[in-house]
C-alpha positions in Angstrom: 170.8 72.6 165.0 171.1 74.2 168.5 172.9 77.3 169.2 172.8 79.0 166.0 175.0 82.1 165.5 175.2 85.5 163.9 177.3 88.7 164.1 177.8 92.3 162.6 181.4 92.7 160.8 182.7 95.9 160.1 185.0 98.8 160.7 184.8 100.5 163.3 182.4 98.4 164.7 181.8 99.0 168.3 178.8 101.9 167.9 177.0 99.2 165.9 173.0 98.7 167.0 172.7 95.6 165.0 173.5 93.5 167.8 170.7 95.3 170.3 168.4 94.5 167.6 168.8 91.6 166.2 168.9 89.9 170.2 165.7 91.8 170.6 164.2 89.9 167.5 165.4 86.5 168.8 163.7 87.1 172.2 160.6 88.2 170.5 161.0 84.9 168.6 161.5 82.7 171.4 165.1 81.8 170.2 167.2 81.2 173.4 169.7 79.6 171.6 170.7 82.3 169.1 173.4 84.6 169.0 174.5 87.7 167.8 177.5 89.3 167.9 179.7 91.8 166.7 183.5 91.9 165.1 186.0 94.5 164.2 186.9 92.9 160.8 188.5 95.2 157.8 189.3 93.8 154.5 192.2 92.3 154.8 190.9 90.1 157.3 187.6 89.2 156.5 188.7 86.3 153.9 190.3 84.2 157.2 187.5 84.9 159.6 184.9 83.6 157.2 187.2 80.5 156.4 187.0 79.8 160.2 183.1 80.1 160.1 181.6 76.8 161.3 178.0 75.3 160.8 176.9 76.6 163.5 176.8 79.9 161.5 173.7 81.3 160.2 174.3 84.5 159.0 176.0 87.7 158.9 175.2 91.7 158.9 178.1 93.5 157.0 178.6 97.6 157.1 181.5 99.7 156.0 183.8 99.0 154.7 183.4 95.3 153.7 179.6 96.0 151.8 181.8 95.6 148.4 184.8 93.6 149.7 182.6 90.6 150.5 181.2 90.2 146.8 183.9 87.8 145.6 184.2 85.8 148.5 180.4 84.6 148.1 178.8 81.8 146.1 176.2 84.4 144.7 174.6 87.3 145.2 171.0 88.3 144.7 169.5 90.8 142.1 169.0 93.4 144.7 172.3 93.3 145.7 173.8 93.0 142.2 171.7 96.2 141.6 174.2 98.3 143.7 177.2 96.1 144.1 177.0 96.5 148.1 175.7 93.9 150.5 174.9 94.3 153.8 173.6 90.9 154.7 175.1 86.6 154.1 173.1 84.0 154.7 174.8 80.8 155.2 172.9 77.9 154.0 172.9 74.3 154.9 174.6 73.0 152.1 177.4 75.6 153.0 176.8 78.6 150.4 177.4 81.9 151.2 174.6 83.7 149.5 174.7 87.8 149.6 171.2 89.8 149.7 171.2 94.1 150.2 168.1 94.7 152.7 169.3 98.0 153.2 167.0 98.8 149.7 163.5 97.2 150.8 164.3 98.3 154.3 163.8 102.1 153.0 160.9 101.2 151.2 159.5 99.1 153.9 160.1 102.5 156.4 158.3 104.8 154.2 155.8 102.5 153.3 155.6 102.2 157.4 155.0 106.3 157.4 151.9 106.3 154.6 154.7 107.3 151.9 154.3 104.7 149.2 154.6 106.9 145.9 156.1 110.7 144.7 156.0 112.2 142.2 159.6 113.2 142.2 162.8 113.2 145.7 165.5 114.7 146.1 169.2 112.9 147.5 171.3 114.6 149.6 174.8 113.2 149.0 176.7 110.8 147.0 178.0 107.9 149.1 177.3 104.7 149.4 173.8 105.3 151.0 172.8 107.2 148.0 172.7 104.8 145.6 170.7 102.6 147.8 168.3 105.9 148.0 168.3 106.0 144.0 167.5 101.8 144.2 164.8 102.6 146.3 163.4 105.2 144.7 163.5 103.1 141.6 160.5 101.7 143.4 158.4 104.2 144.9 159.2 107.8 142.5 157.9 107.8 139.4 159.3 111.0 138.3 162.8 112.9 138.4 165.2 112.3 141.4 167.7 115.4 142.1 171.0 114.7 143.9 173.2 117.5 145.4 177.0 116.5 145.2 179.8 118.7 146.2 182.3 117.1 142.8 181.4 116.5 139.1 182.8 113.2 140.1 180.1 112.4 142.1 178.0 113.9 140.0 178.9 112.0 137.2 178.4 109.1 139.7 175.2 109.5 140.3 174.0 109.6 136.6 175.7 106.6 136.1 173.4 104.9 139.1 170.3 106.7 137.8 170.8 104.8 134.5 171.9 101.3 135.9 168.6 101.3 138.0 166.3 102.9 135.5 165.9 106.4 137.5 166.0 109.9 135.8 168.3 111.6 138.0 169.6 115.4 137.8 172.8 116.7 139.7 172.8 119.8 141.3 175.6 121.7 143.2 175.6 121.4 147.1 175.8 124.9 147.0 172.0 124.7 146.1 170.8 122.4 148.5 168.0 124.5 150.0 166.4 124.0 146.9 166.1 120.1 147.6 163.7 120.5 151.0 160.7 121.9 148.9 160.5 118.4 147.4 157.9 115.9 148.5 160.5 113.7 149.7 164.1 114.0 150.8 166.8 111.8 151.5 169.8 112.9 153.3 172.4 110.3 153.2 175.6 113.0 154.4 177.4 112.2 157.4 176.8 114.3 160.6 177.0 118.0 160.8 176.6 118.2 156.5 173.2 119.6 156.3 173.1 121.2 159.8 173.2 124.9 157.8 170.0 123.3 156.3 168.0 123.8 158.9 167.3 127.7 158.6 165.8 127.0 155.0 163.5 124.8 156.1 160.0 125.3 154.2 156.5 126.4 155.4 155.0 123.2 154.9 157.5 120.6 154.2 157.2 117.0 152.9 158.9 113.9 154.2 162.5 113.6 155.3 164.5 110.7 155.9 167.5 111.6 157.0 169.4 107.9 157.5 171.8 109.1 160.7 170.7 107.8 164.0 173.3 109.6 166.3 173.1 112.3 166.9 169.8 112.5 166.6 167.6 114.5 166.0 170.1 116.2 163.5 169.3 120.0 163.4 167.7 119.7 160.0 165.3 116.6 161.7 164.7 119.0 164.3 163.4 121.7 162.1 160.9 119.7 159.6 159.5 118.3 162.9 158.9 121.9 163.9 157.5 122.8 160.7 154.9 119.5 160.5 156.4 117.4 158.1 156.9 114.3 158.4 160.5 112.9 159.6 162.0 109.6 159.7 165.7 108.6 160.7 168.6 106.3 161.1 166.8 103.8 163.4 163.7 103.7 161.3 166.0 102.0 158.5 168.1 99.9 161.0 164.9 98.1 162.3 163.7 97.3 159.0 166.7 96.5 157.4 167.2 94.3 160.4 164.0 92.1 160.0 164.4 91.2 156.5 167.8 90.1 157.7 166.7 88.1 161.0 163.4 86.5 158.2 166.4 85.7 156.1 168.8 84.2 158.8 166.0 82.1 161.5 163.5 81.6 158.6 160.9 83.2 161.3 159.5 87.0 160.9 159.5 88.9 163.8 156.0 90.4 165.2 155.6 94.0 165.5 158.6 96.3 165.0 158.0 98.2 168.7 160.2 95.7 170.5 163.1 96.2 168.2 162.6 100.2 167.6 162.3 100.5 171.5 165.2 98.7 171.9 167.8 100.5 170.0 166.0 103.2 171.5 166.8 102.8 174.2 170.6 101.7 173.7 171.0 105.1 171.9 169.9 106.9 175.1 172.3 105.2 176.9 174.7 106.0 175.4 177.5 109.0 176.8 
């Protein structure tokens, strides 16, 4: 079939780089005839837009807030996905299934592994959300020892025990008041929204580990700014996007894309365009 399409849905949807990389994969691929697009879709109308989806349709990217909303309107979901109830990614097959994956998980894996980081001995989690409980699944993965989340609530607290235990990881909750305890780990992951760990910066250590701090923009974030300056070794919001985004192109052309500089280079250069 000729003049296959895809898209990003999600709300607010405009700042979205999926669509810079995923055209970036399709030239790399040779696929003229793809496209990829993005739509501001909430909830309440994401049941008729994926009613009106013809065969032509390949697969979609989802973000916030319709990583949940979309479970019950698929034919299945994979074990990834299932892990964390969220998914970011629908592949629509042939036979017209709507089959939901999470790439968001491997993609953090797959960005460490990228960086020389393939095992700890213990991590730390900065925040709560969403993100976070893709941090513990990954983790799950590559930590063998205790993971330590800072939350601002005992409810998110209580949260984030209950993830440690659904995906097998030993988890301990700390105040956010103590969060300058959490950068002497060998990894962190900071999963706050902008400007939360910016007070960070000043604690800083000597000789830090690894930080992936998941924002892209701004970037570099002032705590991103200060483990560069120290030595340690820093990843961010793009490094996620680009490998989230090839499992989802392998998953939606059935082709893998070649090296990753095309696509990083691209959003790179969309964020520096940017006002």
């Amino acid at each position: 079939m000729s003049g296959r399409r895809a898209a990003v849905l999600g709300s607010p949807i405009e700042h979205s780089l999926s669509p810079v990389l995923h055209r970036a994969a399709y030239r790399e691929l040779g696929l003229d005839d793809w496209s990829y697009d993005r739509f501001e879709i909430d909830e309440a109308a994401l049941p008729a837009f994926l009613a009106e989806l013809g065969p032509e349709w390949a697969g979609l990217s989802l973000t916030m807030p319709l990583k949940r909303a979309i479970i019950p309107l698929l034919d299945g979901i994979t074990d990834t996905a299932a892990s964390v109830e969220a998914v970011n990614t629908v592949v629509l097959t042939e036979d017209g299934r709507r089959v939901g994956d999470n790439t968001d998980i491997p993609g953090l894996v797959s960005a460490l592994r990228e960086r020389g980081v393939e095992k700890v001995p213990s991590a730390a989690v900065l925040g709560a959300g969403a993100t976070a409980s893709s941090a513990l699944a990954a983790l799950s993965r590559i930590c063998s020892g205790e993971v330590t989340a800072y939350v601002r609530s005992e409810a998110r607290a209580a949260e984030m025990r209950q993830w440690g235990e659904r995906l097998g990881v030993p988890v301990r909750t700390a105040d956010w008041s103590d969060a300058a305890e959490a950068l002497s780990s060998p990894l962190v992951i900071a999963t706050t929204p902008a400007g939360s760990t910016d007070a960070l910066a000043a604690a800083v250590p000597e000789h830090p580990g690894t930080l992936f701090d998941v924002l892209y923009e701004p970037w570099p974030t002032p705590l991103a700014a200060a483990w560069t300056d120290r030595g340690g070794a820093v990843l961010g919001g793009l490094d996620l996007l680009v490998h989230q985004a090839v499992l989802q192109v392998e998953q939606m052309t059935g082709r893998t894309p070649g090296p990753l500089a095309a696509m990083r280079a691209a959003g790179e250069r969309a964020l520096a365009a940017r006002p």
